[in-house]
C-alpha positions as CSV (number, residue, x, y, z in Angstrom):
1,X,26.7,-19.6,29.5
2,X,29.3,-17.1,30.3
3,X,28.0,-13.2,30.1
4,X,31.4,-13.2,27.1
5,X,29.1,-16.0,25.8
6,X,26.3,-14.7,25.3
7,X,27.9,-11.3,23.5
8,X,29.7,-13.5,21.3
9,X,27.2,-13.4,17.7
10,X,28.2,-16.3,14.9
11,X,28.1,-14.4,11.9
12,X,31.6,-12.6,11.3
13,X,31.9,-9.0,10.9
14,X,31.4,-8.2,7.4
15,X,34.3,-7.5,5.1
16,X,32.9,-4.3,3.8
17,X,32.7,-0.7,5.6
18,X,29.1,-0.5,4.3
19,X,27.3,0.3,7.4
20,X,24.6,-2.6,8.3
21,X,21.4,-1.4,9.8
22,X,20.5,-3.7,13.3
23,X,17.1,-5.0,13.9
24,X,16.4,-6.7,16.9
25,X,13.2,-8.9,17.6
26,X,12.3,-11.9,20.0
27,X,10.4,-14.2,17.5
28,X,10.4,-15.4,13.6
29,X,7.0,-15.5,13.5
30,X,7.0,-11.5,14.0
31,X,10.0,-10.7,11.5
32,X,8.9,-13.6,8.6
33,X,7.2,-10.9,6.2
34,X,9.8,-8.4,6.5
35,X,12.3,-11.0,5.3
36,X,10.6,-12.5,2.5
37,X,11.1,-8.6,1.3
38,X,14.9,-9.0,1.3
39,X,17.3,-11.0,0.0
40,X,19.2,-13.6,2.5
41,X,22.4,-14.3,2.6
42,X,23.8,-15.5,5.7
43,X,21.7,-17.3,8.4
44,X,23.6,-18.8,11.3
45,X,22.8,-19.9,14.8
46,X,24.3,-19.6,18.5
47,X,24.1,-19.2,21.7
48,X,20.3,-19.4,21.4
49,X,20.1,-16.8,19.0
50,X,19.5,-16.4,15.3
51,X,21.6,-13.9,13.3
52,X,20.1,-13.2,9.6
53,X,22.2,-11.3,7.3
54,X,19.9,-10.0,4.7
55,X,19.7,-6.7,2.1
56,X,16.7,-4.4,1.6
57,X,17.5,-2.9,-1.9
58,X,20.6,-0.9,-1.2
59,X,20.7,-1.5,2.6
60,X,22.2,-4.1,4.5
61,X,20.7,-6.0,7.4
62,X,21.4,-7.7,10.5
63,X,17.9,-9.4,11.6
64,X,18.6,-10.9,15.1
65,X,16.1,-13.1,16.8
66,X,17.1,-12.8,20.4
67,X,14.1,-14.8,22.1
68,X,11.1,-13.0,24.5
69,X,12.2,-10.5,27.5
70,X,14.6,-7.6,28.3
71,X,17.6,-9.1,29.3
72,X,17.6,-11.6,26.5
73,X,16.8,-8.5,24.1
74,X,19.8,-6.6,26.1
75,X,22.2,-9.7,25.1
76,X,21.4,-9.5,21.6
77,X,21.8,-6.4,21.0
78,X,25.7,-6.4,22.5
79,X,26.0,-9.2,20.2
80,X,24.5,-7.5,17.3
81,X,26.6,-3.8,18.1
82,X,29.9,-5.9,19.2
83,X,29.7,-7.7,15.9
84,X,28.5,-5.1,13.1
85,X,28.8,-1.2,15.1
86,X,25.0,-0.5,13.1
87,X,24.5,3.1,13.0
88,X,21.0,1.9,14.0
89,X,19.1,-1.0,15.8
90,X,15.3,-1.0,15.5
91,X,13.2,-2.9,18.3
92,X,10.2,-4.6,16.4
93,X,7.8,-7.3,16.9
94,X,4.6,-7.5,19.3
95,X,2.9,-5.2,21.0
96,X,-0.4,-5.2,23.2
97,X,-2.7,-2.3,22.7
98,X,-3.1,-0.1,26.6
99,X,-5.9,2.2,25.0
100,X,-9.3,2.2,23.2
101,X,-8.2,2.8,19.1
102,X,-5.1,0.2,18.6
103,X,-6.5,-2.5,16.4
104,X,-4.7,-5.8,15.3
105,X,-2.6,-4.7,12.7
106,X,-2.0,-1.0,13.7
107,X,1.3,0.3,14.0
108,X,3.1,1.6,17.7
109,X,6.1,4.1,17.0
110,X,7.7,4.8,20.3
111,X,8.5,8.3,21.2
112,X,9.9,7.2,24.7
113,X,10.2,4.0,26.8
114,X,9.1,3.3,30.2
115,X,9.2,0.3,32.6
116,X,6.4,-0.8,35.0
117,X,7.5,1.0,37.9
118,X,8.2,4.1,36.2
119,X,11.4,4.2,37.2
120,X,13.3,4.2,33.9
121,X,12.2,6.3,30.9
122,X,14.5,6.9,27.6
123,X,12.7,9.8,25.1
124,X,13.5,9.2,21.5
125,X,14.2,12.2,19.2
126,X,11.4,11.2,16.4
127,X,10.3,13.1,13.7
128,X,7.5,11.0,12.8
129,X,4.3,12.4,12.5
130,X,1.0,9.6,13.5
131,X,-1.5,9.0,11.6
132,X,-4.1,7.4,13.0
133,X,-6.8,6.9,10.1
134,X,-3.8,5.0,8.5
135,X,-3.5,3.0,11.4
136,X,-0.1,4.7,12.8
137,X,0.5,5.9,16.2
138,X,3.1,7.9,17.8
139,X,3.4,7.5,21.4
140,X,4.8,5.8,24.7
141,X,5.2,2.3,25.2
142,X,6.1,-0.1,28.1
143,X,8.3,-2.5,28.9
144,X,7.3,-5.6,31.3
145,X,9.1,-8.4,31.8
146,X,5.9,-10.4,31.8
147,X,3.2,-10.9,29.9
148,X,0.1,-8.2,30.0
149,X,-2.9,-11.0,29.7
150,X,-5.8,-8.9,31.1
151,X,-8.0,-6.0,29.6
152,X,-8.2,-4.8,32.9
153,X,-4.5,-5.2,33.7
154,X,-3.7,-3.5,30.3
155,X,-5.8,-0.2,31.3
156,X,-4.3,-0.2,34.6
157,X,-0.9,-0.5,33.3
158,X,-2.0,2.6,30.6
159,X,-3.5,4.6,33.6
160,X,-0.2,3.9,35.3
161,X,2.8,4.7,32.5
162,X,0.8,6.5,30.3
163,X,2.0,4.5,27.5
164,X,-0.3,3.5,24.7
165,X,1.0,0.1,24.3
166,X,3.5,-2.5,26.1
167,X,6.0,-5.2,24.8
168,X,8.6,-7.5,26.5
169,X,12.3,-6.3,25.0
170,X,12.1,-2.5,23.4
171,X,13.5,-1.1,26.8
172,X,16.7,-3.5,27.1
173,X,17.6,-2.8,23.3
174,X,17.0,1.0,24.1
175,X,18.9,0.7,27.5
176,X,22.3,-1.3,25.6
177,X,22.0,1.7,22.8
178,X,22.2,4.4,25.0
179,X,25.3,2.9,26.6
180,X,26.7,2.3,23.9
181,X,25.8,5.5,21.5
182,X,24.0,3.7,19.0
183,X,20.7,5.6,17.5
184,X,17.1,3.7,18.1
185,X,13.8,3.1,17.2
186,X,11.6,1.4,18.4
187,X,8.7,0.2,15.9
188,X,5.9,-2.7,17.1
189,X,2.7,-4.0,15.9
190,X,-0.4,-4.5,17.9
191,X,-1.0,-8.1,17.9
192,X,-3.2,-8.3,20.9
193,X,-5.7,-5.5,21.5
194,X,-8.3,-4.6,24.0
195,X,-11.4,-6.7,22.9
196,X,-10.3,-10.2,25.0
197,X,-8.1,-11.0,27.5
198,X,-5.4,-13.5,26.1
199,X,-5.9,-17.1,27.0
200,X,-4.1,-17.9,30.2
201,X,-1.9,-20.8,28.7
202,X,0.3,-18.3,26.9
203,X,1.9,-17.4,30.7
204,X,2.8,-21.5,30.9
205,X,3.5,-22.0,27.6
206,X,6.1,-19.3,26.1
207,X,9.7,-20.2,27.7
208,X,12.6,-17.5,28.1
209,X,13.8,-17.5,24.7
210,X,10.5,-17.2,23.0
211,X,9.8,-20.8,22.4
212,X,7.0,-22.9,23.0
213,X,7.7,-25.5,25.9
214,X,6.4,-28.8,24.6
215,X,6.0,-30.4,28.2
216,X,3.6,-27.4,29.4
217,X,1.3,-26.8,26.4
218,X,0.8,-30.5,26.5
219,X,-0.3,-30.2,29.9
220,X,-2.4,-27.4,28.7
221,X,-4.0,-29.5,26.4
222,X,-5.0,-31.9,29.1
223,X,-6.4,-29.5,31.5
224,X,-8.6,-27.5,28.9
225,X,-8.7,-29.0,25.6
226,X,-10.2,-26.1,24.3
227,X,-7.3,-24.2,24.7
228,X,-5.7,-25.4,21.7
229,X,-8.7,-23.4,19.5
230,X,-7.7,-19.7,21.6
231,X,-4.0,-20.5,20.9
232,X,-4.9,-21.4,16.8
233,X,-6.5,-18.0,17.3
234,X,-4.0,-16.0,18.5
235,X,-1.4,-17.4,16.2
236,X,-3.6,-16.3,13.5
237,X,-3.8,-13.1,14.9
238,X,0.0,-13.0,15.1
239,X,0.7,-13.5,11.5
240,X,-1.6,-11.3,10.7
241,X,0.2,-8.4,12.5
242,X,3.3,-9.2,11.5
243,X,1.9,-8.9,7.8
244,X,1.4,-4.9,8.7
245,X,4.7,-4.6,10.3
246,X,6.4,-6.3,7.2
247,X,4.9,-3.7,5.1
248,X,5.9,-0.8,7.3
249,X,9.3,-1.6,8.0
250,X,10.8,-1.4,4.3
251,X,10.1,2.5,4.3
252,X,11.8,3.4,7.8
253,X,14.8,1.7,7.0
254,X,15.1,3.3,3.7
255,X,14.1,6.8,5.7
256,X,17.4,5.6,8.1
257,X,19.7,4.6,5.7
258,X,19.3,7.9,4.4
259,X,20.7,9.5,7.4
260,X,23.9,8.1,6.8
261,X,24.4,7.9,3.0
């Protein structure tokens, strides 16, 4: 795949000069609620994305699934901001929780964005206030380009960054809309936190773009049969976080269409 390739989105641009609010996210599991809040009407695939043109009462969407990572969060969003020019792209999906208080189901609102060295961070101009009692916080978050399986690696990583949680693409969508002057947010829900380390299959199992590699979970499955039962489990515990974020996400994009109507 070329790099023109890869920036090249299959929905065309629309035929209106409403403005379309961008959302990027890496998996359908994460964005499912959210979109059986809107109404569909374009769904189209390439280039090992998935482009979902959708409406939120007055608001048009662009729902991209770009796959797990940074660079294959960077390559969505060109596509996304090549295609449509949103006013805004919002980074959602997953999160891990870096500090005692982030339950399964709790909302992460980044006010800046680090990697693991500490050698990029991007501040965001946010208004929002948290709320923890409500299960919203208002904080730093990470970016790896691996994932955080350990409790003990997770405080480490907080001890590190001072971020409060960590996720695999926010950074690269930040990093493609501050080159190209497009307003962000980023917006994740806690879907792992700091009871259990994550079973260690998920490192084998998740390929590049998200997706489950056949050949190694089955290989899994030989090697520790149980596995399949922590896997079930986590699963479960992703649906139900992306139940919260499906229910949060309706209000900020109504609060950011209203910065441009």
């Amino acid at each position: 795949m070329t790099a023109s390739e890869s920036r090249t989105p299959p929905l065309s641009p629309p035929e209106t000069d409403e403005p379309i609010l961008g959302i990027v996210c890496a998996l359908h599991l994460e964005i499912a609620p959210f979109l059986r809040r809107t109404l569909q009407f374009k769904h189209q695939s390439g280039n090992g994305f998935t482009f979902r043109g959708c409406r939120l009462e007055e608001t048009r969407l662009c729902v991209v699934e770009g796959g797990a990572g940074m660079n294959r969060a960077e390559q969505a969003t060109h596509a996304l901001i090549d295609a449509f020019h949103p006013p805004w792209v919002v980074s959602v999906g997953f999160s891990g929780a870096l500090v005692d208080g982030l339950k399964i189901g709790h909302i992460v609102v980044a006010d800046s964005i680090t990697d693991r060295a500490g050698r990029t961070k991007l501040s965001i101009d946010l208004k929002m206030k948290a709320a923890p009692e409500r299960g919203l916080h208002v904080g730093p978050i990470v970016t790896t380009n691996e994932i955080v399986r350990l409790v003990s690696e997770k405080r480490e990583l907080a001890a590190a960054t001072g971020a409060i949680a960590v996720d695999m693409e926010s950074l690269g969508v930040a990093r493609v809309c501050q080159a190209r002057g497009t307003k962000f947010m980023a917006v994740r829900v806690i879907s792992d936190d700091l009871f259990a380390d994550l079973p260690p299959e998920v490192l084998a199992i998740l390929g590049p773009k998200g997706t489950i590699r056949a050949g190694a979970l089955f290989g899994s499955l030989l090697k520790r049969p149980g596995c399949i039962k922590d896997l079930w489990a986590l699963r479960e515990k992703g649906e139900e976080a992306a139940k919260y974020l499906g229910a949060f996400l309706p209000g900020v994009i109504n609060g950011l269409a209203g910065t441009y109507r």
